[in-house]
C-alpha positions in Angstrom: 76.8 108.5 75.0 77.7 108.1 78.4 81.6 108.8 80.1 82.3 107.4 83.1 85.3 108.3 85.4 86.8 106.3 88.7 88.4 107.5 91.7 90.3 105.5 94.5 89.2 106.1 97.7 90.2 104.6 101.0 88.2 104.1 104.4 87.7 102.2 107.7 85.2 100.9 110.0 85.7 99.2 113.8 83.0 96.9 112.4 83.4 95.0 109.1 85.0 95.6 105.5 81.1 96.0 104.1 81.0 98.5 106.4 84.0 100.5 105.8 82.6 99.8 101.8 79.3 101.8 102.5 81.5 104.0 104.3 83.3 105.1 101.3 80.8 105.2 98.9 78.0 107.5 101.5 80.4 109.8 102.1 81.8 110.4 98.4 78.3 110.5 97.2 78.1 113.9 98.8 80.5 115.4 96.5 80.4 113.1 93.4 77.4 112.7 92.0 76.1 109.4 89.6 77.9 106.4 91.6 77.7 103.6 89.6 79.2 101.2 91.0 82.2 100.0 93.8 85.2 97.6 93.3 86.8 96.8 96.5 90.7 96.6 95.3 91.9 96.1 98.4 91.1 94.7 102.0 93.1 95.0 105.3 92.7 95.1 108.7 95.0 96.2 112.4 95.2 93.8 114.8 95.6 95.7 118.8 96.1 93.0 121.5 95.8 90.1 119.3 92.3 91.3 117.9 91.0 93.2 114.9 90.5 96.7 115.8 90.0 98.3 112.3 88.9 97.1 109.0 89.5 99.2 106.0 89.3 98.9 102.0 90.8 100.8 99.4 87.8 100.8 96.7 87.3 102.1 93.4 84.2 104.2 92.3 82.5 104.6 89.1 80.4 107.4 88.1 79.0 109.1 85.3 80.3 112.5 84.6 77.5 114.6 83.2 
């Protein structure tokens, strides 16, 4: 039997939400180990002189604790 946990994490990216998404999950696979899978909860972006400047995600991760 297999028990998973998840754990909200936020992150950003100048380039796109999928981005900012493999941003989150590369960098928390260095300390959490078993990443399952990603649920994007939430998506925003901030606008500088009338144009996006930063996209960022608040995601939820699901891994297998051993």
């Amino acid at each position: 039997m297999s028990v998973l946990k998840v754990i909200e994490v936020l992150a950003h990216s100048e380039t796109s939400w999928e981005d900012a998404t493999a941003k989150a999950v590369s960098k928390a696979s260095k300390s959490v180990k078993h990443i399952r899978s990603v649920y994007v909860q939430e998506q925003s972006a901030t606008v500088v002189d009338g144009k996006v400047s930063q996209y960022r995600v608040n995601v939820k991760l699901t891994f297998e604790i051993e």
